[in-house]
N, C-alpha and C positions, 0 to 999 in steps of 0.2 A: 644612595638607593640600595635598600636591603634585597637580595637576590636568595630563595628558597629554591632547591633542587629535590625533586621529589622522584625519586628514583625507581618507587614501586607505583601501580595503580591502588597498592589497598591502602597507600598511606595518605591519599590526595583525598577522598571522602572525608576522614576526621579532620584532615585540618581544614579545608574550608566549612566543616560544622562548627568549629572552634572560632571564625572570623565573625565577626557583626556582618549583617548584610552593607554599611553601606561602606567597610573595609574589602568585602569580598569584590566588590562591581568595583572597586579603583586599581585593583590589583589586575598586572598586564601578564593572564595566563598565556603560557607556549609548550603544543606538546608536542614533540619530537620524537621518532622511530630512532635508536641509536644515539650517537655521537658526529653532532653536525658539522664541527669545526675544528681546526687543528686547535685549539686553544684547549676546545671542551677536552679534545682527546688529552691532551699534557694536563690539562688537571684531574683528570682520571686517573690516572695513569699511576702519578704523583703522591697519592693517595690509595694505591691499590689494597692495602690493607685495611684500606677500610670495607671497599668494594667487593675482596676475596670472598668466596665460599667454598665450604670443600663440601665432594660429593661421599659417601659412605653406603657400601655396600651391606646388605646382609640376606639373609636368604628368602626372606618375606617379598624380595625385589625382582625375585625371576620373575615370579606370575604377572608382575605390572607389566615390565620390560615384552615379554611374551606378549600382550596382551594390548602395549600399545603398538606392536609389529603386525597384528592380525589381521587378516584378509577377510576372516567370517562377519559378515553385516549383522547377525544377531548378537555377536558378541560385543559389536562397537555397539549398538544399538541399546543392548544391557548398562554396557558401562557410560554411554551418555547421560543414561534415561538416570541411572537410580547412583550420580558423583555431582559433587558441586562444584564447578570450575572456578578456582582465583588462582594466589598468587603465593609464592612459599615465604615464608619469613624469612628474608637471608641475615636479619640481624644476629639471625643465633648461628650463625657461619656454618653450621654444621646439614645438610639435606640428607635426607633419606631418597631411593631413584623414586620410588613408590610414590612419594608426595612430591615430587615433582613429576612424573607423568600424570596424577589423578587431580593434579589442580594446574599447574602450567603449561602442559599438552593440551590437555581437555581444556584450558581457556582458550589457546589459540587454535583448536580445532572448532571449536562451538562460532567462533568470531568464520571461521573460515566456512564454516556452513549456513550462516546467515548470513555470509553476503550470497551466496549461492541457490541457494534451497526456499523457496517460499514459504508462507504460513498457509495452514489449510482456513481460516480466516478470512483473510485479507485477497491471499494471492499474488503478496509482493513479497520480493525478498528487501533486506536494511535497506540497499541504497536507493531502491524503487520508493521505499516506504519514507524517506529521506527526502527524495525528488516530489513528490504529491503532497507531502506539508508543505513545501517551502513553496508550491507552486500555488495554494490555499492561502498561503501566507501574501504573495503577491499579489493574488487574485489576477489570476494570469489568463485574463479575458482577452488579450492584444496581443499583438504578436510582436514576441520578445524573441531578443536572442539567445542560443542556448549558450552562449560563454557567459553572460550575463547570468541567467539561472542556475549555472555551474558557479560563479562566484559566491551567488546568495543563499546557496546550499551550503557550499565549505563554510561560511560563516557563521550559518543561522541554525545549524544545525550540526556543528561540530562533527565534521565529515573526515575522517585524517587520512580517506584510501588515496588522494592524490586525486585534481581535477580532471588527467585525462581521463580517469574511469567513470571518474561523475558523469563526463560528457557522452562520453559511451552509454552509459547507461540512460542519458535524455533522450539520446538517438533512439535505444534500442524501445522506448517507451512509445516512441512516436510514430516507428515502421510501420508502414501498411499492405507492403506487398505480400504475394501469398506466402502462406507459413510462416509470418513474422507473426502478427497480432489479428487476431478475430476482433477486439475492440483496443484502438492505440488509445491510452488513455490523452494524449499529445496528437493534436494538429501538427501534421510538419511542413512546412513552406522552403523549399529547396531541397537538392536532390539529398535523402535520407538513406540511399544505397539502392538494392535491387537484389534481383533474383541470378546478379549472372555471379559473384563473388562468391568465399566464403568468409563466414565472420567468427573468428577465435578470441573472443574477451572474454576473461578471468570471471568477472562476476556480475552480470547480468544475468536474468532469467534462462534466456537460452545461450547457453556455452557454442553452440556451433550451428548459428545459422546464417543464411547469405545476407548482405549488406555491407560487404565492406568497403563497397565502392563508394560509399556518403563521401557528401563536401567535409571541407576542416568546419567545426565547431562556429566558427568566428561567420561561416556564412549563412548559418543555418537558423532559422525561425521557429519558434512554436509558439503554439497556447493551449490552452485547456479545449477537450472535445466538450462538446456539448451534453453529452450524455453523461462526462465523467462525475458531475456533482448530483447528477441524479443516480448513478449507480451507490455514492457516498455524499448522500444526502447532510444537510449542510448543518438540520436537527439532531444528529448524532455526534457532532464534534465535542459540544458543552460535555457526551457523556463518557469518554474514552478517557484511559487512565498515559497521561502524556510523564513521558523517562523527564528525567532533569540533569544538566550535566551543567558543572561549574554555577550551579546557581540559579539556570536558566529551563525554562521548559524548553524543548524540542518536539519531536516529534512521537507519537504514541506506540506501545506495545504495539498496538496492530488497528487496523483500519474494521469497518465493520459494513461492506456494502451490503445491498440488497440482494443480490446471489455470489455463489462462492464461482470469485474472477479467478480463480487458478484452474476450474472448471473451461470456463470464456477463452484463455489465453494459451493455456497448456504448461508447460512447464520440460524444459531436456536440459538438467544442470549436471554438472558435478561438484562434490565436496570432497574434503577430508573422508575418503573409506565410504563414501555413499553417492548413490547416482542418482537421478530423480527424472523419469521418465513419462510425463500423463499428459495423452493427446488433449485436443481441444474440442469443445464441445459447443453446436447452436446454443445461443443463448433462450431461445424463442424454447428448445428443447429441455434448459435445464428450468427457465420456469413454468413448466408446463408438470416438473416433477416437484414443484415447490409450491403449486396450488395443491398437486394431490397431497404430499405430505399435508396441507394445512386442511385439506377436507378427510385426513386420517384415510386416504388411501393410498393403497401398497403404489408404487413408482415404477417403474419401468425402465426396463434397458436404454441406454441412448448407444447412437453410433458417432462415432469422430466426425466431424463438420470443420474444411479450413478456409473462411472464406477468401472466394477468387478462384478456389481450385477448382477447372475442368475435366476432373479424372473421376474415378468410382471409389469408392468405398466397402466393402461388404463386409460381413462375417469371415472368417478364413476357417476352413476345415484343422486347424490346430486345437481350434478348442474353443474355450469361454475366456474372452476378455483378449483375441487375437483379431484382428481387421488386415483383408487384403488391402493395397493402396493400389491401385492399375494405374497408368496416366494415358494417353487418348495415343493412336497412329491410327493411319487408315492408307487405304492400298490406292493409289494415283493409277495404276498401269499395273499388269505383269509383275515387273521389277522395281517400282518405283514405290514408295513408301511417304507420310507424311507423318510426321511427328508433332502433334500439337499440346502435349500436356505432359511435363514428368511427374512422378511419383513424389510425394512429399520430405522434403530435404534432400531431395535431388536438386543440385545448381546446376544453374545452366552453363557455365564456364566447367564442372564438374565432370557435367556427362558430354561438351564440347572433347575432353581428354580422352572421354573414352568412346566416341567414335572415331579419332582420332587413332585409338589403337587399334581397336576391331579391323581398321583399314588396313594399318601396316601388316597386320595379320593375315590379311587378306578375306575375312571376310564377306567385306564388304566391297565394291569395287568405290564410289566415290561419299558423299556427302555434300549440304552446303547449307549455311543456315542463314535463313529469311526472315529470324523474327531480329525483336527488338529487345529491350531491357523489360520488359510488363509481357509481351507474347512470342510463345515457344513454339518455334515454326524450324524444323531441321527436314531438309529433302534430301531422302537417302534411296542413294540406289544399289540395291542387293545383287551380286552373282546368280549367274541361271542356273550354276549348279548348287547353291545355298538355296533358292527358292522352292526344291522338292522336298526338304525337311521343316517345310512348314505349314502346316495342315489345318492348324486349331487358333484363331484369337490367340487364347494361351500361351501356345507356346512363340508366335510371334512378337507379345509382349515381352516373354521372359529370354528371345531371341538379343533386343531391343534394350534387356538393362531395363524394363517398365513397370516393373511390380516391386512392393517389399512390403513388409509387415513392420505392424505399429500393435504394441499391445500396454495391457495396462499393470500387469505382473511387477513393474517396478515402480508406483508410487509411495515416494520417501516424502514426506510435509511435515513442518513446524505444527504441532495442535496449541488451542488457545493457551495453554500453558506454559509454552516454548520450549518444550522439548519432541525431540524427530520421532516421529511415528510411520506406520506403512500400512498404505489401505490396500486393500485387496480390489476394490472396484471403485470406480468413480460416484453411483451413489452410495459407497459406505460415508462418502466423504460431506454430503451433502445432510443425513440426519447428524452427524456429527457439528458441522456447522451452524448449524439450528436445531438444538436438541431443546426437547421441549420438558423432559426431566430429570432434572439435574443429575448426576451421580455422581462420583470419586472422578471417574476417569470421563468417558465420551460417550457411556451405550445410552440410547434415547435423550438426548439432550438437546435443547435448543438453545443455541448462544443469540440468537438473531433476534427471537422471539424474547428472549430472557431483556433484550436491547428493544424492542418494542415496548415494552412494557415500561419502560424507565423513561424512555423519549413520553409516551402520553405524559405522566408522572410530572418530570420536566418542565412538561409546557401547559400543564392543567398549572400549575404553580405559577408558570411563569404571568398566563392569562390573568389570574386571580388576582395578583400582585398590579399590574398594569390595571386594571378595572380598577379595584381600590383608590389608584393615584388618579385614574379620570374621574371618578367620581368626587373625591376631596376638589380638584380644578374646577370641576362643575360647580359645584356647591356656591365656590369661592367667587367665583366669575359671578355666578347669579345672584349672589349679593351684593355684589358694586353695579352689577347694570340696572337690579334696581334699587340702586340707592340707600338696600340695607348697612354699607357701610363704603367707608370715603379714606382708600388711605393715602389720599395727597397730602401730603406739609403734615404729615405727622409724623411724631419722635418715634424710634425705635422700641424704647417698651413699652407705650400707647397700642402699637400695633400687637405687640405680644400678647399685648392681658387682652385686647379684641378680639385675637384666634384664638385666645382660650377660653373668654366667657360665652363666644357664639358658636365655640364646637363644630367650627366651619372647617377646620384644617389638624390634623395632626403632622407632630414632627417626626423626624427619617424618615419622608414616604418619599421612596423615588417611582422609576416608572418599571419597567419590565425586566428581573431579572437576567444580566450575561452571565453566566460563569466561564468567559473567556479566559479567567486565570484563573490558580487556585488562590491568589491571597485575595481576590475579589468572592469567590464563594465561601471562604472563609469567615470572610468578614459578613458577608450576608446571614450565612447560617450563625454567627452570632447575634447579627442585629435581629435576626428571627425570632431566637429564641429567651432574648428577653421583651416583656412588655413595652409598649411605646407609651413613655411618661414626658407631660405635658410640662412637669414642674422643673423648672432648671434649664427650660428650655431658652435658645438666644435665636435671632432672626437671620443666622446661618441657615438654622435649620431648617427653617422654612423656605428657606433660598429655592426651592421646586416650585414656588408659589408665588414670591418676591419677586423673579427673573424673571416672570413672564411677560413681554416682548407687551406695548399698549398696545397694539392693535387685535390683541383676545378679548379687552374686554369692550366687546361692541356686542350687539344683539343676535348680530349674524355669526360672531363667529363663535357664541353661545349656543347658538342650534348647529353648527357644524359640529362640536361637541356632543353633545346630544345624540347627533344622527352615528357620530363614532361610536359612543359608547354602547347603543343600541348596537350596533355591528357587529363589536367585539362581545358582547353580552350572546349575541346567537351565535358567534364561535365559537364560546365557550361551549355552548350547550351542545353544539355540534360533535365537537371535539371529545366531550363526556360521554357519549352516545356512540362515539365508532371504537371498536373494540381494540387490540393490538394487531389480530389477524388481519382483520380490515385497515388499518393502516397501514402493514404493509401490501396486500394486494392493490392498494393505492398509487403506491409508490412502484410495482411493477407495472401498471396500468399508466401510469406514466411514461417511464423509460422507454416500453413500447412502441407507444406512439413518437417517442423523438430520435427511436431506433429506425423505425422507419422509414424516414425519412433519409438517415445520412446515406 
């Protein structure tokens, strides 16, 4: 058994181009962080001169070195935006710092902000975007377990961050409580955490928020929400441009739903030198700015929306793009206080500590808390001498720890192009998203609409192609029922020159184009593009027509035929007749209605 050691990433692309495809699928890849075993290490080791590089200074090195130490976000920003990240060539022993900070820093800061940081897109960061192929892939209509779809992920999608993160990340997909997810795209069936904990994992969407109280992985259930295939409608999949790794497709650039879910869900991550701060917004609000863009009117401000929160919201006298958070108390007695709502990313075990302190402080004289894990119920009882410095709502909230600000001055996102950008407001983010005129960069662009237009496209083709093959059926069926032609107990090329001299059937006609893969649309867009010729033809090829099951050719199921093609004949016309715009106000008119409901 030949054993290949590939020690760089940039050397693993040419040589599996170099392999035949059906050498590359028998070959048992394994890709490893380090040195896994004492073995590996001794052969390392053993060998060092092979492995050595030496580093070389010169002066051209200070500004990199300076500049991969920098705290200024516009400066990371600059040098994300406009360097290419890979891998140095250690074969030439010799590195420059400069080419290894602007290609092997920058690769593993860019890895490290895309587990992190979402696409303004999509609204998922890799391992979310990871997690919803593979769960597309299962059709994960039942409820499965998450160690199970943690398995099917590491393998189906070449996942190398380690399955507890995977798991983390199904969990954090699936939270419902407040300020987890405005829409979980995951049903969770077992307890999935709550509001009293705090949650610190690496790279999910939200770096720090409550649920860490969830079961182990092994008891936990999900499935698909019901909505989630109508936000990423199931006619868009054929058109995404899906990565390919060792040979295989995975999962795509970026997902393309019908409103921008980093809007829906929010987003509080940290990366490598960048942070990513953007509340979350009604849904019901951000398509209400997604009809006016498409009736070419100006949008409107939205305000932060978390559902389940019992607290207020307003404007904050700070400025534009500043919101108060309040959460609810109300006065029992005199001295006596009720707490029913904290401020957002306030835990409840959090702010448990700090009336906790406030007491030993004195305060307060006691406390005691009456809710549960879902309701925020703390009876607190004030000093009579604290009770005459408190005059105003106001300042009893800000007494109480109940207020804080949430603004939008820090959104950092992935643009369709993947590289990190910073919007200024949450609808810069939105014509960006559906920009309806192309340009270099994002000003006036519709990527959603530009994907409207390719789905009609898509399936006016696809229509056309499928009518064609019912019609050939038709034709074919109608000459055996009535007796125009008989092909019991006849040879093979009897039947050939029959399809050929009654022009009843052409060859290669299948039914309705998939391009579920690309060597499938490959193939198609060739067999397209040349003529269908009759001559050389063998009764393979008619196999669409051969194969058909006897109980087609009866009379009745000649008009079942019939009554299809008529159907699909006013689909078509249907479908020709609704514009791009209209199809997607369709498909929010949808979602709506199955919003409603949950």
């Amino acid at each position: 058994m030949s054993v290949f050691i590939l020690l760089d990433l940039a050397w693993v692309g040419p040589w599996l181009h170099n392999l035949p495809p059906v050498s590359c699928s028998q070959h048992n890849k394994r890709f490893y962080a380090g040195l896994s075993s004492a073995q590996e290490v001794r052969e390392y080791f053993q060998d060092l001169g092979k492995h050595r590089a030496y580093f070389v200074w010169d002066d051209k090195d200070e500004t990199s070195i300076k500049l991969a130490f920098s705290k200024k976000a516009e400066e990371w920003e600059a040098w994300i935006g406009n360097s290419q990240p890979g891998t140095c060539n250690y074969e030439r022993k010799v590195i420059n710092y400069r080419n290894f900070v602007n290609k092997e820093l920058l690769f593993s800061s860019m890895k490290n902000l895309q587990r992190s940081i979402p696409s303004v897109v999509d609204g998922l960061t890799l391992g979310q975007r990871k997690t919803l192929f593979c769960s597309f892939e299962m059709n994960l209509t039942k409820q499965t377990e998450v160690c199970r779809l943690t398995a099917y992920v590491t393998e189906h999608s070449y996942c190398h961050y380690g399955q507890q993160s995977i798991a983390s990340t199904i969990i954090g997909m699936a939270q419902d409580f407040v300020g987890s997810n405005n829409i979980n795209l995951l049903i969770p069936y077992g307890q999935f955490g709550t509001r009293d904990l705090v949650r610190r994992t690496g790279w999910i969407i939200c770096s720090f928020q409550g649920g860490k109280d969830h079961a182990s992985s092994r008891k936990l259930y999900i499935k698909l929400n019901c909505v989630t295939r109508l936000l990423f409608p199931v006619d868009d999949d054929k058109l995404l441009e899906y990565l390919n790794e060792d040979g295989r497709s995975i999962q795509p650039n970026w997902y393309i739903p019908i409103i921008p879910l980093v809007l829906v869900n929010g987003c509080h991550a940290m990366g490598t030198c960048f942070s990513s701060d953007i509340p979350k917004y009604h849904p019901y609000e951000i398509i209400k700015n997604v009809r006016r863009f498409l009736n070419n009117e100006e949008m409107v401000s939205m305000k932060p929306w978390y559902k389940g929160f019992g607290g207020t919201i307003e404007k904050s006298a700070k400025g534009i793009g500043y919101y108060t958070v309040d959460g609810l108390v109300e006065r029992i007695n005199e001295q006596t206080f009720r707490i029913k709502e904290l401020p957002i990313r306030m835990w409840t075990e959090d702010y448990k500590k700090f009336l906790e302190k406030i007491t030993a402080r004195g305060l307060i004289e006691s406390f005691r808390q009456k809710g549960d894990y879902e309701i925020v119920n703390f009876k607190v009882n004030v000093k009579q001498e604290e009770i005459a410095t408190i005059e105003k709502d106001e300042e009893l909230r800000k007494k109480f720890n109940l207020t804080c600000t949430i603004s939008t001055s820090n959104m950092y996102l992935f643009d369709a192009e993947g590289k990190i950008k910073k919007y200024n407001t949450p609808e810069q983010s939105i014509p960006f998203f559906m920009y309806k005129y192309f340009e270099s960069h994002y000003h006036f662009c519709t990527l959603r609409l530009k994907y409207y237009v390719r789905r009609k496209q898509y399936l006016v083709k696809n229509f056309t192609q499928l009518l064609r093959s019912l019609r050939i059926k038709q034709k074919f069926i109608s000459n055996i029922v009535n007796e125009k032609f008989n092909p019991i107990n006849r040879r093979a090329e009897l039947l050939i020159e029959i399809l050929k001299k009654g022009k009843s059937a052409e060859p290669h006609v299948a039914g309705a184009i998939d391009y579920s893969s690309k060597e499938q649309e490959a193939g198609e867009q060739e067999s397209v593009s040349q003529s269908v010729s009759i001559e050389g033809a063998t009764l393979g090829d008619y196999e669409y027509l051969s194969s058909l099951p006897f109980e087609n050719f009866t009379l009745e199921s000649l008009k079942k035929l019939e009554a299809e093609l008529d159907e699909k004949e006013n689909e078509l016309k249907t479908l020709e007749h609704t514009s791009p715009d209209l199809m997607w106000l369709n498909d929010l008119e949808l979602f709506e209605k199955e919003f409603d409901v949950m």
